[in-house]
C-alpha positions in Angstrom: 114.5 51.1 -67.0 111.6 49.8 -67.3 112.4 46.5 -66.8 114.1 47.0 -64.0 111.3 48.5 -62.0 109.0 45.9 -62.8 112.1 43.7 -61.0 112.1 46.0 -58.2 108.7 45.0 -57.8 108.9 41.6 -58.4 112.2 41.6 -55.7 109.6 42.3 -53.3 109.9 46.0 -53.2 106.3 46.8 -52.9 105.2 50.0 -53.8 103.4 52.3 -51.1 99.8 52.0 -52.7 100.5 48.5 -51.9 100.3 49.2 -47.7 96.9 50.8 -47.7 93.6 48.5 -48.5 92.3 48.5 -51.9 88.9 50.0 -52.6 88.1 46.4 -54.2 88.7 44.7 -51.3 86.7 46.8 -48.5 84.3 46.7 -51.2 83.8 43.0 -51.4 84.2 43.0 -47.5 81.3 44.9 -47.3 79.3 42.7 -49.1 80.1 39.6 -47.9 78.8 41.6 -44.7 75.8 42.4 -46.2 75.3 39.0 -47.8 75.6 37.7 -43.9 73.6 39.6 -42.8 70.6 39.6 -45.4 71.1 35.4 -44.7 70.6 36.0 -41.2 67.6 38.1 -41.6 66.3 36.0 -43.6 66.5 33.2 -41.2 65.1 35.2 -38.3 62.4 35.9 -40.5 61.5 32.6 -41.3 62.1 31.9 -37.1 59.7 34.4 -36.8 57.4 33.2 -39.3 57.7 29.4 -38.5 57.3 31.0 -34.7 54.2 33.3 -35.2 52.6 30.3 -37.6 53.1 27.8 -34.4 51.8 30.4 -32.2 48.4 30.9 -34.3 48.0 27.0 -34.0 48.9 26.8 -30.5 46.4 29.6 -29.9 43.6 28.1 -31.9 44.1 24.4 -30.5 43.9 26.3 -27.3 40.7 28.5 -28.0 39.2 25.1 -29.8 40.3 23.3 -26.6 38.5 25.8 -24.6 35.5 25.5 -26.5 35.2 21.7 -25.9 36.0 22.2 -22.6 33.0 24.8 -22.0 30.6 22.8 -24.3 31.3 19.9 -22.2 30.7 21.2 -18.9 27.4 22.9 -20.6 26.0 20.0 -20.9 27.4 18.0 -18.3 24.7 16.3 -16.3 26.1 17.4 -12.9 26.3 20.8 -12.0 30.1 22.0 -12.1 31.2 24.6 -9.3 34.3 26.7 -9.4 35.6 28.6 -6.8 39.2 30.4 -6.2 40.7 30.6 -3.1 38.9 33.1 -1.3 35.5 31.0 -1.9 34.4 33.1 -4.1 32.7 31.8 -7.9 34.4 31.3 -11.1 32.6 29.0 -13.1 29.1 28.0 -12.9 27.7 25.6 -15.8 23.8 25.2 -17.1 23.4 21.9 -14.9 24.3 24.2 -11.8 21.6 27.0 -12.8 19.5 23.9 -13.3 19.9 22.2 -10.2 20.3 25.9 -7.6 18.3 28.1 -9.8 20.7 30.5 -10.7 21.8 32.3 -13.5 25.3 31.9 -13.9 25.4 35.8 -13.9 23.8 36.4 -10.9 26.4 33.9 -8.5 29.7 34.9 -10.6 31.9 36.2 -8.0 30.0 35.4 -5.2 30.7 33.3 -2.2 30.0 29.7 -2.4 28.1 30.3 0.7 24.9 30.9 -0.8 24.5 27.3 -2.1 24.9 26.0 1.4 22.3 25.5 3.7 22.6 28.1 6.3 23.5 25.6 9.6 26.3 24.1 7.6 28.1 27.2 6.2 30.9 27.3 8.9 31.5 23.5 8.4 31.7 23.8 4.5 34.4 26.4 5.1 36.6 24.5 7.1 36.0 22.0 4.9 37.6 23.9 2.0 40.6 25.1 4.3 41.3 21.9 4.8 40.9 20.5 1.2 43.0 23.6 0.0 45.9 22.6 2.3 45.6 19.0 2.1 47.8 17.0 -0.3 45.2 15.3 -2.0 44.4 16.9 -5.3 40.8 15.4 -5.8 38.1 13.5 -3.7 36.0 12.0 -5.7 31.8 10.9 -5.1 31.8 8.8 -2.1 34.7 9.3 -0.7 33.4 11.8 2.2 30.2 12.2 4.1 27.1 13.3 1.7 26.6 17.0 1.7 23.5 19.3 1.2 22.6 22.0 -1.6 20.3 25.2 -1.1 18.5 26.1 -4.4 17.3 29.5 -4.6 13.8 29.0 -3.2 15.8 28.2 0.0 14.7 24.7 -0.4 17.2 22.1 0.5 18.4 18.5 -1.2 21.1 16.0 -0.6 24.0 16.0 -3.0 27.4 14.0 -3.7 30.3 15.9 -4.5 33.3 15.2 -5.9 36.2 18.0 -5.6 39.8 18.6 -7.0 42.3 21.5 -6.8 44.2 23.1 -9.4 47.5 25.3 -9.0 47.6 28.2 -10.6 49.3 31.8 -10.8 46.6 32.7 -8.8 45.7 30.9 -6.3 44.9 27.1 -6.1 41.3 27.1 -8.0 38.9 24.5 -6.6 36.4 22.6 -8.7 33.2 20.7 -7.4 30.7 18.4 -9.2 27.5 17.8 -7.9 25.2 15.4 -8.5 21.4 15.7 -7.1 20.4 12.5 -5.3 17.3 13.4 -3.8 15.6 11.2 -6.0 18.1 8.4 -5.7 17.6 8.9 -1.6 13.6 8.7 -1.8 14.0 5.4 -3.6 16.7 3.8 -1.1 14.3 5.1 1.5 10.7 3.6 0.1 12.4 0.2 -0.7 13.9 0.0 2.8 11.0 1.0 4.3 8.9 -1.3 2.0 11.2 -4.2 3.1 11.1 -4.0 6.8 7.2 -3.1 5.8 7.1 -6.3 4.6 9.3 -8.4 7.4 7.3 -6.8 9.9 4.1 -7.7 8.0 4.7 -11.1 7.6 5.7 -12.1 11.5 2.2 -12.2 12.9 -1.5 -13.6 11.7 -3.0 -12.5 15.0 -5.8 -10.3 14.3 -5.2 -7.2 16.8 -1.7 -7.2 16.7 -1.7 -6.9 13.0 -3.6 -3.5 13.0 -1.8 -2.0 15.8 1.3 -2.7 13.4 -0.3 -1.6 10.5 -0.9 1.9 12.7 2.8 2.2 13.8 4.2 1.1 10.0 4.0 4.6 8.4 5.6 6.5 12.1 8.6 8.0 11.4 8.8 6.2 7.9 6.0 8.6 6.2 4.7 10.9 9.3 4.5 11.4 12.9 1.1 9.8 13.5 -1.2 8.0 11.9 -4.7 6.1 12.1 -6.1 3.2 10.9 -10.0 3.2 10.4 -10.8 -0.5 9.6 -14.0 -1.9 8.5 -15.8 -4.6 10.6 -18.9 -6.9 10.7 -19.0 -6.0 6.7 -22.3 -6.3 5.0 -23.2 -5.6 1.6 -21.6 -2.3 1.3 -21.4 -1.1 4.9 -19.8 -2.4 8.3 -19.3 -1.0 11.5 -15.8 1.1 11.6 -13.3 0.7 14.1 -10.3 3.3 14.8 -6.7 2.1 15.9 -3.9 4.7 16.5 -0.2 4.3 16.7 1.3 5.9 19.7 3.3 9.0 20.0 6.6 10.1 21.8 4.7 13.3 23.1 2.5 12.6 26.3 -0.1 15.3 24.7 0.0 14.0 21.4 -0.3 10.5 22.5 -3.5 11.3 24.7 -5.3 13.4 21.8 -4.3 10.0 19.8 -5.9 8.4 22.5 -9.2 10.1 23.0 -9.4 9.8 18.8 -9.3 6.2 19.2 -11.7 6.2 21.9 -14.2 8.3 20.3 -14.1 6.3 17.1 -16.1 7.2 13.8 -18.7 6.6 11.8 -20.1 6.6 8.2 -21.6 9.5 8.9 -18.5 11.7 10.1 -16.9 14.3 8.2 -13.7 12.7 8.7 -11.4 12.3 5.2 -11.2 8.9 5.7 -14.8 8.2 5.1 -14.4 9.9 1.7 -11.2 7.7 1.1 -13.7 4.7 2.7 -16.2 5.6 0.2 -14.3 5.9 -3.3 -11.0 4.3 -2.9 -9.1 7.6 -3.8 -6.0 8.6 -1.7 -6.0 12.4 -0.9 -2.6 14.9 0.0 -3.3 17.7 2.2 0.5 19.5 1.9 -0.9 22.5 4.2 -3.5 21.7 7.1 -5.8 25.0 8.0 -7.6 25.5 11.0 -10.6 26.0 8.8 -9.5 22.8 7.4 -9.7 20.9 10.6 -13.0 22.5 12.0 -14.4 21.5 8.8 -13.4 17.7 9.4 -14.0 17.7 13.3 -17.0 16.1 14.4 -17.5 18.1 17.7 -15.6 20.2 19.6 -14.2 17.5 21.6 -12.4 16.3 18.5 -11.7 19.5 17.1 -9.3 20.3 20.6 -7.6 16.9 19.9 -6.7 17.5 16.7 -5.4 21.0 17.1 -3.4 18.8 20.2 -2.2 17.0 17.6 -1.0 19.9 15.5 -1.9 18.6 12.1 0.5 20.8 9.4 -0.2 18.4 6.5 -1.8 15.1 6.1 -2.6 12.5 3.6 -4.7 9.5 3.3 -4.9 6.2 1.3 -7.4 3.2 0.9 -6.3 0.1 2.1 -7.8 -2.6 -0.7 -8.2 -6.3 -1.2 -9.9 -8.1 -3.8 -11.4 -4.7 -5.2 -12.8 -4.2 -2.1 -11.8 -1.3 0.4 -11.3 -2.9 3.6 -9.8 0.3 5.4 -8.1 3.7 5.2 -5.0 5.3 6.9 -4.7 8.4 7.4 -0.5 10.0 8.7 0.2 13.1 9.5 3.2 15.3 10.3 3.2 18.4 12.7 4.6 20.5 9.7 3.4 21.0 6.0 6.5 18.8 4.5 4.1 15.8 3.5 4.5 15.5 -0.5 3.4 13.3 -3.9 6.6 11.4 -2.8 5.2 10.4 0.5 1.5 9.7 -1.1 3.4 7.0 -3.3 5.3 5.9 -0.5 1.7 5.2 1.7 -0.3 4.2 -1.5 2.5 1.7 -1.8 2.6 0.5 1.5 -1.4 0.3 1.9 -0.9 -2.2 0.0 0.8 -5.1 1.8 -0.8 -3.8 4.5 -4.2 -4.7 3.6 -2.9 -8.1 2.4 -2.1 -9.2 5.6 -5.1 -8.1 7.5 -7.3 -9.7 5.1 -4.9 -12.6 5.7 -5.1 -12.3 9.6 -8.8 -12.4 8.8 -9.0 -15.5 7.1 -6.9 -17.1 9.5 -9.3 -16.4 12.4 -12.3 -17.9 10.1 -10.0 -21.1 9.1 -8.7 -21.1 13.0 -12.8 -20.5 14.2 -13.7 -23.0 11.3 -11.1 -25.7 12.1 -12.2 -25.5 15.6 -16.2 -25.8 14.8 -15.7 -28.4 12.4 -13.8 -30.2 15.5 -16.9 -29.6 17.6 -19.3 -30.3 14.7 -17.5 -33.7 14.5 -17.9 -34.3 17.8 -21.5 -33.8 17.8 -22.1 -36.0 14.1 -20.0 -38.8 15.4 -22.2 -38.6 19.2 -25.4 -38.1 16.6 -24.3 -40.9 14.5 -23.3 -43.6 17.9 -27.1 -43.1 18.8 -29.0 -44.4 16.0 -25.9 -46.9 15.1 -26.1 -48.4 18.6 -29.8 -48.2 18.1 -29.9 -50.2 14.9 -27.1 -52.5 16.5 -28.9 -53.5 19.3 -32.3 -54.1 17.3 -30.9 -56.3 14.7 -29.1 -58.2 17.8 -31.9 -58.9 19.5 -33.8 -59.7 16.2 -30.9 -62.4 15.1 -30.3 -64.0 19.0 -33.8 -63.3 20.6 -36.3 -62.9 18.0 -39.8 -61.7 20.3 -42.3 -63.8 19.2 -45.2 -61.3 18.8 -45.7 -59.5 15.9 -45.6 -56.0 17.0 -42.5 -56.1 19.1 -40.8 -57.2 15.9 -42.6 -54.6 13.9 -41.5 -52.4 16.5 -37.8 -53.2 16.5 -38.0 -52.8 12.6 -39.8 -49.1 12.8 -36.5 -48.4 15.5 -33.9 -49.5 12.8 -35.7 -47.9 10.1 -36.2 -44.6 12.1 -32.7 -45.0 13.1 -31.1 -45.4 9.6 -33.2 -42.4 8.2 -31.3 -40.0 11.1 -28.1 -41.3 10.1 -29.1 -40.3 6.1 -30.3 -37.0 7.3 -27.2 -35.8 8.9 -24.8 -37.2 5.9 -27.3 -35.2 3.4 -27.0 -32.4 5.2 -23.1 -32.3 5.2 -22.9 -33.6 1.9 -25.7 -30.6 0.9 -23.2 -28.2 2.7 -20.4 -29.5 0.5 -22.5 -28.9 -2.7 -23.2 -25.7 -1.7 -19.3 -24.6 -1.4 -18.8 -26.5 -4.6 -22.0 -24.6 -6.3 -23.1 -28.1 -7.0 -26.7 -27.9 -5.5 -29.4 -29.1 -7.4 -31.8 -26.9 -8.0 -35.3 -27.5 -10.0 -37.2 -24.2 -10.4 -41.3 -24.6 -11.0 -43.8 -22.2 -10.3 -45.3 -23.1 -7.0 -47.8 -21.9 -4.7 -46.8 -20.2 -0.8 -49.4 -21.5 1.3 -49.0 -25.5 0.3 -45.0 -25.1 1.0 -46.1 -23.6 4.3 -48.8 -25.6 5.4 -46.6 -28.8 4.5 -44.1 -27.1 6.4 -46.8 -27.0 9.4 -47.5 -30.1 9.6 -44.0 -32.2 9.7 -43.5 -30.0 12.7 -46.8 -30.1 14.4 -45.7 -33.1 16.7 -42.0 -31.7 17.6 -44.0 -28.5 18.7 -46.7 -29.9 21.0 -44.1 -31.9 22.5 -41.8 -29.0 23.2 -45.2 -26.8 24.3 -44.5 -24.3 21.7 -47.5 -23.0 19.6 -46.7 -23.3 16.0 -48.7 -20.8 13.9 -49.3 -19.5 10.0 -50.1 -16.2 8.7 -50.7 -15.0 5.1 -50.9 -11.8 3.8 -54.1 -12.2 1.0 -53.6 -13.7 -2.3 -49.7 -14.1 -3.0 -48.3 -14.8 -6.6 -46.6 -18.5 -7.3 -42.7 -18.4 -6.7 -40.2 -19.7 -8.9 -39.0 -22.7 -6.3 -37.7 -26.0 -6.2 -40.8 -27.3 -3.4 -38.3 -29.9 -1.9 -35.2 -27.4 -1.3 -37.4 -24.6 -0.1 -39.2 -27.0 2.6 -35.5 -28.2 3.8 -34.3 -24.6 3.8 -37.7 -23.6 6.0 -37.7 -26.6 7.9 -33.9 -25.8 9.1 -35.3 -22.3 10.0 -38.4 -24.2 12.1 -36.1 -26.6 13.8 -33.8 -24.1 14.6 -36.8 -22.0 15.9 -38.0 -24.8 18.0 -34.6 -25.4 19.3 -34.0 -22.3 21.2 -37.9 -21.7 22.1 -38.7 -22.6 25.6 -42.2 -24.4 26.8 -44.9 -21.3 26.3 -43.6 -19.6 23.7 -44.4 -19.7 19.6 -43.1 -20.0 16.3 -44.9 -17.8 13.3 -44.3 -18.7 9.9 -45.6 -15.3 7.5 -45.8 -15.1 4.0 -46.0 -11.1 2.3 -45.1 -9.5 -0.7 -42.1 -8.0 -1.2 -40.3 -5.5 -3.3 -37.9 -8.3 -5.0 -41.1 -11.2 -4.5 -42.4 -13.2 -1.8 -41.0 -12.6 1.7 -41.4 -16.0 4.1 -40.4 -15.1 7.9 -39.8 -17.4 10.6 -40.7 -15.2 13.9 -39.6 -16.9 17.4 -39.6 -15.4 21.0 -36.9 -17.7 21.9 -33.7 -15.9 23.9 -32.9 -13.9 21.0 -28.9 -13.7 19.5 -26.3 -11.1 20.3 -25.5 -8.3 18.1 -22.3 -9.4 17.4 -22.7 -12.8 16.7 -25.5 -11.7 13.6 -22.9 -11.2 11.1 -21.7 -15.1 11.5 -24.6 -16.5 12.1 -25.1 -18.2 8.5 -21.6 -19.1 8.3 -21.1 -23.3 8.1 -20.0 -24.5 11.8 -20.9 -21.6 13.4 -23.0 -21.9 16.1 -23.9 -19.5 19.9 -23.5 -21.6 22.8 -26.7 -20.8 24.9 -27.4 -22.6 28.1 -29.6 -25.4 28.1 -30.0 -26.0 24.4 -28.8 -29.0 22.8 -25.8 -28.0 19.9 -26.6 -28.9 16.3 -24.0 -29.6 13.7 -24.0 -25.8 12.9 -24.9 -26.1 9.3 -28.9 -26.1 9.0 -28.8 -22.3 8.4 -25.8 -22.4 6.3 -27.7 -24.9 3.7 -30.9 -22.8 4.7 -28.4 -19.4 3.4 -26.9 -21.5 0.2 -31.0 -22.8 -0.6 -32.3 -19.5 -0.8 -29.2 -18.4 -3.1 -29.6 -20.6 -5.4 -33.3 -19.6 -5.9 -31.7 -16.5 -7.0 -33.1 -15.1 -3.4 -31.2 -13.4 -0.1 -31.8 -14.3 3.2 -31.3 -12.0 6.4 -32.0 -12.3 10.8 -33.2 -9.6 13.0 -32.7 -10.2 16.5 -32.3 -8.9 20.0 -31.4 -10.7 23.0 -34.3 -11.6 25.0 -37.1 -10.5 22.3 -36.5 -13.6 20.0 -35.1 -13.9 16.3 -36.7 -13.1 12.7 -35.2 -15.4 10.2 -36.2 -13.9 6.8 -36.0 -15.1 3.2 -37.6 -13.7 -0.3 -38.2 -15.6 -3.4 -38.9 -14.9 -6.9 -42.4 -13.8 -8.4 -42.7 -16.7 -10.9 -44.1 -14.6 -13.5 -41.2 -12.0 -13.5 -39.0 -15.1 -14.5 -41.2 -16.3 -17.1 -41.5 -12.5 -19.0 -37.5 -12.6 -19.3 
């Protein structure tokens, strides 16, 4: 029985536990579920690990990323703008509070509008329509016009800006560095104005056209006007002044410009320039006061010209040459904009400026030199024929037609003799002129007594007197000390002064040689009442070649008071005229007190 139910099962008969699902096997199904889904969890977890991991870096590369990014535009030299769409702020960095004077608090969220100068707001925004919608992304520095900035004090400088837009969930976001080139500007401007400065400068050497261009340089360059007060007829330490003004656009400007010049100044005016004249120390004025101005106005006259003028600032610089202040320009603008900048700019172009005037001068005195020596010459070479035709004809007549008496000979020989001796007094005295210029001039200093020099001096020029009818006179003041003098050079120098005395004397009139003390020595005067010499021929008189053309007098060679001038300086002495046209001339010289020499 057994048996065969075990066959009945094995036929295939299963038995009816056998149709339902075993306990064992749900069981295992159920945990090879749960395996399944443990492994999945566990894979989602490490996902979600590996995920969270890559998020933390991608987040800290991102706030690191940031950081660079804001610690490089902190100290980015240019001051970087953001703005979104609307125009208003995002992103202001320290070299923007630097350069507008902002805090980046106070212009966060505000329109971009207050960092443009007020007449170019509208244009700025319909600039950044325009860049918004355009397809470029970025304009960089140079591409576009330069633009303007307003810093907080409302001042206003001139910028380059480069600009670039930025997508973003937002809005497109628009991004502007700025660079300040004010600085840059004032230097292109002072070395282009210091070029054509120098162009201009260098395309004349006439005299008066050079300072009416120096007067017009600074217009429109530096100020609105200026004025040149140049010094003239220098000496020693003074000179007369003369004014030149550059024009002016305005008719009533021009005119007060005008009447200025006209008016002219002097060393006694309380004009700025004559304290510039005086030390050689530019002065800025940034804000002109009409205290200011009456303070500086010599009369009332001036005073209505310069408020005419409408002086808001002013400045004014020395104009130099060989240590020596030769002028002073003064420029002006009708508002108070003038600054340090523009001082540099004037100090700097003083500069060539005086160059070229003392340049213009020297090339009248070589042109006035050239031109005397020419005449000078003329009259050695005419002075020179006389006494060589002289000599020529006497030694002719001596070698083909000897005169048999004695004294005829003797008198052809006192003509040749006489005649060589003129020819060896004019070479001497151009060779003394060149020793003078070459500081070659020998000089033998002995005490010596006044009155022998003079009285010496009296008598070689006794006979050229009575023959011209001019009294020749002597006067000395007492006892005078000996004088440190070389007796030779100081008769030639006083002799010159006598001859040229004599010269320009006429019949009736006298010569007076004096003799005083002095603060510096002896003083030794040569008094005339010849026609006298023009005030404006005094300050050339001792210069070599120079010489007045006066009717009816015979010309020299121009150089017996130039060695008379270069004697007296070499005695360690001065010489000076006094003169007035009509009333004569003084010719004056002082020499060293022997003993003073002698104590050092």
């Amino acid at each position: 029985m057994p048996f065969r139910t075990i066959r009945g099962i094995t036929a295939g008969q299963a038995p009816a536990f056998a149709q339902q699902p075993s306990f064992d096997a749900l069981a295992a199904a159920i945990g090879a579920l749960l395996l399944l889904a443990v492994i999945v969890l566990w894979f989602m977890r490490r996902a979600l690990v590996r995920d969270l991991a890559k998020r933390v870096r991608v987040e800290a590369q991102l706030r690191e990323s940031e950081a660079r990014f804001a610690g490089i535009l902190a100290i980015a030299a240019d001051a970087i703008v953001s703005a979104d769409a609307t125009g208003a702020i995002v992103h202001f960095n320290y070299a923007a509070e630097l350069m507008f004077g902002y805090p980046a608090a106070e212009v966060i969220g505000k329109s971009l509008d207050i960092l443009i100068p007020t007449p170019r707001v509208v244009a700025h925004r319909q600039h950044i329509v325009d860049f918004a919608g355009a397809g470029d992304a970025a304009r960089r520095m140079g591409e576009r016009r330069e633009v303007s900035g307003r810093r907080r004090d409302g001042t206003e400088f001139s910028a380059d800006a480069s600009i670039s837009r930025l997508a973003t969930p937002g809005g497109p976001l628009l991004t502007a560095v700025v660079r300040d080139v004010t600085e840059q500007r004032r230097f292109e401007h002072h070395e282009h104005t210091l070029a054509v400065a120098g162009a201009r400068l260098a395309g004349t050497l006439e005299y008066e056209a050079m300072l009416e261009l120096v007067a017009e340089l600074p217009v429109n360059a530096i100020g609105d006007w200026s004025l040149l007060d140049i010094v003239e007829n220098r000496n020693g330490a003074s000179g007369t002044l003369r004014r030149v003004v550059s024009s002016h656009a305005d008719l009533r400007r021009h005119t007060a410009l005008q009447s200025m010049a006209a008016r002219g100044i002097d060393w006694d005016s309380p004009s700025e320039a004559i304290d510039v004249l005086r030390t050689g120390q530019p002065r800025l004025h940034r804000q002109v006061s009409i205290d200011w101005l009456e303070a500086r106005a010599v009369d009332a006259a001036e005073l209505h010209d310069l408020e005419q003028l409408g002086v808001g600032s002013c400045l004014c610089v020395p104009l130099a040459v060989r240590e020596q202040v030769i002028g002073a320009l003064t420029i002006g603008r009708h508002d108070p904009t003038l600054s340090e900048s523009d001082l540099a700019l004037a100090h700097a172009l003083a500069a060539p400026a005086a160059l070229a005037i003392d340049n213009t001068l020297l090339y009248r005195s070589a042109q006035r030199a050239l031109a005397a020596r020419d005449e000078v010459l003329a009259v050695v070479s005419h002075d020179l024929r006389t006494p060589a035709s002289a000599i020529t004809m006497c030694a002719r007549t001596l070698l083909e037609h000897p005169p048999a008496d004695a004294d005829e000979r003797r008198a052809l020989y006192a003509t040749v003799l006489e005649s060589a001796n003129w020819m060896h007094r004019l070479m001497q005295d151009l060779l003394d002129a060149a020793s003078i210029d070459a500081g070659r001039l020998a000089i033998h200093l002995e005490p010596h007594g006044v009155a022998p020099m003079l009285t010496a001096a009296i008598e070689t020029f006794a006979a050229r007197a009575r023959e011209a009818a001019v009294s020749l006179n002597v006067e000395i003041a007492g006892e005078l000390p000996e004088v440190l003098a070389d007796h030779g050079r100081v008769l030639q120098a006083l002799g010159n002064l006598i001859s040229n005395a004599l010269r320009f004397t006429a019949a009736g009139g006298a010569v007076t040689i004096t003799a005083s003390p002095h603060a510096e020595g002896v003083v030794i005067s040569v008094r005339d009442t010849g026609t006298g010499i023009g005030s404006e021929h005094l300050p050339h008189i001792f210069d070599r070649f120079w010489q007045v053309s006066r009717a009816g007098v015979a010309r020299g060679t121009g150089l017996g008071l130039a060695i008379a001038k270069g004697i007296v300086q070499a005695h360690h002495g001065r010489i000076w005229v006094a003169s007035e046209v009509g009333q004569g001339s003084t010719f004056s010289f002082v020499l060293p007190v022997a003993a003073i020499y002698s104590t050092r």
